[in-house]
VOLOVEX-544992 format. One record per residue (C-alpha): x, y, z; residue in one letter. Coordinates in steps of 0.05 Angstrom, whole numbers, plus 5000, padded with zeros to 4 digits. Layout:
BEGIN
XYZA
...
***
This chain:
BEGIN
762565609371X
763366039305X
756065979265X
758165919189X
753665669130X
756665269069X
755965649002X
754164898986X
747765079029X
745565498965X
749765088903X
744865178850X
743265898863X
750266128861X
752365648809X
746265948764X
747266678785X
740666708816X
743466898875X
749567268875X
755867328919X
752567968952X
745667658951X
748767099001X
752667489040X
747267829059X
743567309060X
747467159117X
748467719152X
741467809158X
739867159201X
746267389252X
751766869216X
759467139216X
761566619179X
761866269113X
764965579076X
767065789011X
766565148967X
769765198899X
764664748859X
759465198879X
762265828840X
762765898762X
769266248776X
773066038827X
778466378809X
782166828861X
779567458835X
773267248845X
774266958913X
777967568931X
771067928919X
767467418966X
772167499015X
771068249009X
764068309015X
763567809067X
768568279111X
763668909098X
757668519123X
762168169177X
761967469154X
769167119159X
770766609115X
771665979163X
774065499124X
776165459038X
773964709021X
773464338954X
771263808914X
776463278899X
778062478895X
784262178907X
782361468879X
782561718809X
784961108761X
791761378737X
797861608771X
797562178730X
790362418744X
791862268822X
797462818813X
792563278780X
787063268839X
792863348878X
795864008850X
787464228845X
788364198929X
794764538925X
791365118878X
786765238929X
790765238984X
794865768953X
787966088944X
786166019018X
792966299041X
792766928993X
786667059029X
789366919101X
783766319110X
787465799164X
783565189143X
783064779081X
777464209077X
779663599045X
777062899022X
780462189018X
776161878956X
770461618917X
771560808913X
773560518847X
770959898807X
776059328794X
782159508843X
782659238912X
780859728975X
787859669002X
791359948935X
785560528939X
788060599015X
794960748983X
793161198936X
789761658998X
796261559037X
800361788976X
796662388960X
795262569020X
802262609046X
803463079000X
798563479019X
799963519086X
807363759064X
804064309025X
799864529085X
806764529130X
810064899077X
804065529077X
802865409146X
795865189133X
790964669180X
787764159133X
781263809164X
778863199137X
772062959134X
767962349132X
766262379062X
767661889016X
768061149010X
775161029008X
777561109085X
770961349108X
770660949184X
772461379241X
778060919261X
780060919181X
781461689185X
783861759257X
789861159229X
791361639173X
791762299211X
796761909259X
800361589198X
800962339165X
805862479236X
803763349222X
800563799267X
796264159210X
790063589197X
784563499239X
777963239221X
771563589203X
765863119229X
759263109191X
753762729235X
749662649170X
754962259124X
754561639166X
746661699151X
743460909127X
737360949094X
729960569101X
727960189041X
724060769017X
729861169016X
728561679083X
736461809111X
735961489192X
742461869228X
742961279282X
746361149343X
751360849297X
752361519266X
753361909329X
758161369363X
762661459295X
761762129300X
763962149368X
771161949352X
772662429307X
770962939354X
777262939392X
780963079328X
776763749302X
778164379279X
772564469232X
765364219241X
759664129189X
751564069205X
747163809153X
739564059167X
733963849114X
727364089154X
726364609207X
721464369242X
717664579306X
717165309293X
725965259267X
727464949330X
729664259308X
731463929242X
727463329216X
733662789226X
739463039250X
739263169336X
742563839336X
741463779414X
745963179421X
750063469376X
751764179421X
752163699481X
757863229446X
761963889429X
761464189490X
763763489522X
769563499483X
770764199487X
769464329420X
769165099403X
771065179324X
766965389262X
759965009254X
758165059180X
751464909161X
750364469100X
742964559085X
740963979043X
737564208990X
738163558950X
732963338995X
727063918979X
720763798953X
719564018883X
714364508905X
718864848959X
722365478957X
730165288968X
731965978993X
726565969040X
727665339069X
735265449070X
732666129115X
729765589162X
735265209170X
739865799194X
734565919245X
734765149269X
742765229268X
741565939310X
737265569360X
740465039374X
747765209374X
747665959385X
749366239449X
***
């Protein structure tokens, strides 16, 4: 397996400019990680030119880009703003295929008040066929993950890979996103969550690991069981990119995010490296 971290893993710094591109590339490089998920939203520009730079920097301190993903919803109220998330994934493919990047990450979408589930299920189908014919036409692997609300079950997104009839999407399981929570509001990643998780698995090309606490000296991570994790890959002969998403969101006031996001690539190191 590829190590990568998420340039989500450090969204406000970046965003901000208190951390720069170099800063996190080095960042990087100096915890032993060759590779990187570049996430538009995370980037004031996100234009090519300055992804071109990323991608540059990242080469000099060896760090390969493993994956270009983005925010976007295809549930969006009007056929006309469905069209417009749609060319936003085609931009960025044409981003991630100037720069020679194989895989795209994509989402399905963010469930909408007053309209019926099925017609939101449409909407996902309709957009994302023609995505899939944009990834056939650049020759580009699209892997979908278990994000949003709108066709979010395992057996919900392995129907629509199999309805999409293309050999470029794949999924990109995230143990994490099928989280619950207790009533104080402390995520539980359940058996649930690793039986869902276990379906997609088949289907990867691209792999995400959400880790909130190192704990026990960076050797495990406070919910998620990186352990069972490896040992599910490895049964399904899983050897792509495995991007960390360090959840920030989750910090303590008080806590230095750069620090902790350090931890967290030591966790990842530990349990996944080889």
């Amino acid at each position: 397996m590829k190590l990568s971290v998420s340039t989500w893993s450090a969204h406000e710094q970046l965003l901000s400019g208190a951390l720069s591109k170099l800063d996190f590339v080095k960042l990087l490089n100096k915890h032993g990680i060759t590779g990187m998920e570049v996430v538009e939203f995370d980037f004031a520009d996100s234009s090519f030119e300055s992804m071109k730079e990323l991608c540059e920097l990242g080469k000099e301190y060896g760090v390969d880009i493993t994956c270009m993903s983005l925010e976007h919803d295809l549930c969006q109220y009007t056929e006309e703003d469905r069209q417009a998330d749609v060319d936003k994934v085609f931009a960025w493919m044409e981003t991630a295929k100037k720069l020679n990047v194989k895989t795209v990450r994509v989402f399905t979408g963010w469930l909408k008040e007053c309209v019926p589930y099925y017609i939101q299920m449409d909407w996902v189908y309709e957009g994302m066929k023609k995505i899939v014919k944009k990834a056939e036409e650049l020759d580009l692997d699209l892997v979908l993950e278990n994000h949003d609300d709108v066709c979010f079950g395992a057996e919900e997104i392995i129907d629509l890979i199999g309805e999409m009839d293309t050999t470029h999407m794949y999924t990109c399981p995230d143990v994490f996103n099928y989280k619950m929570y207790t009533p104080d509001r402390k995520p539980i990643v359940s058996e649930w969550s690793y039986q869902e998780i276990e379906k997609l698995l088949p289907y990867a090309k691209n792999a995400h690991m959400k880790i909130s606490k190192g704990i026990d000296g960076n050797t495990r991570d406070l919910y998620v069981d990186v352990a069972r994790m490896r040992k599910m890959f490895e049964q399904y002969h899983y050897d792509g990119p495995v991007a960390l998403e360090f959840m920030w969101p989750l910090l303590d006031k008080d806590e230095d995010a750069v620090a902790e996001l350090e931890n967290a690539m030591e966790v990842l190191k530990y349990q996944l490296g080889d």
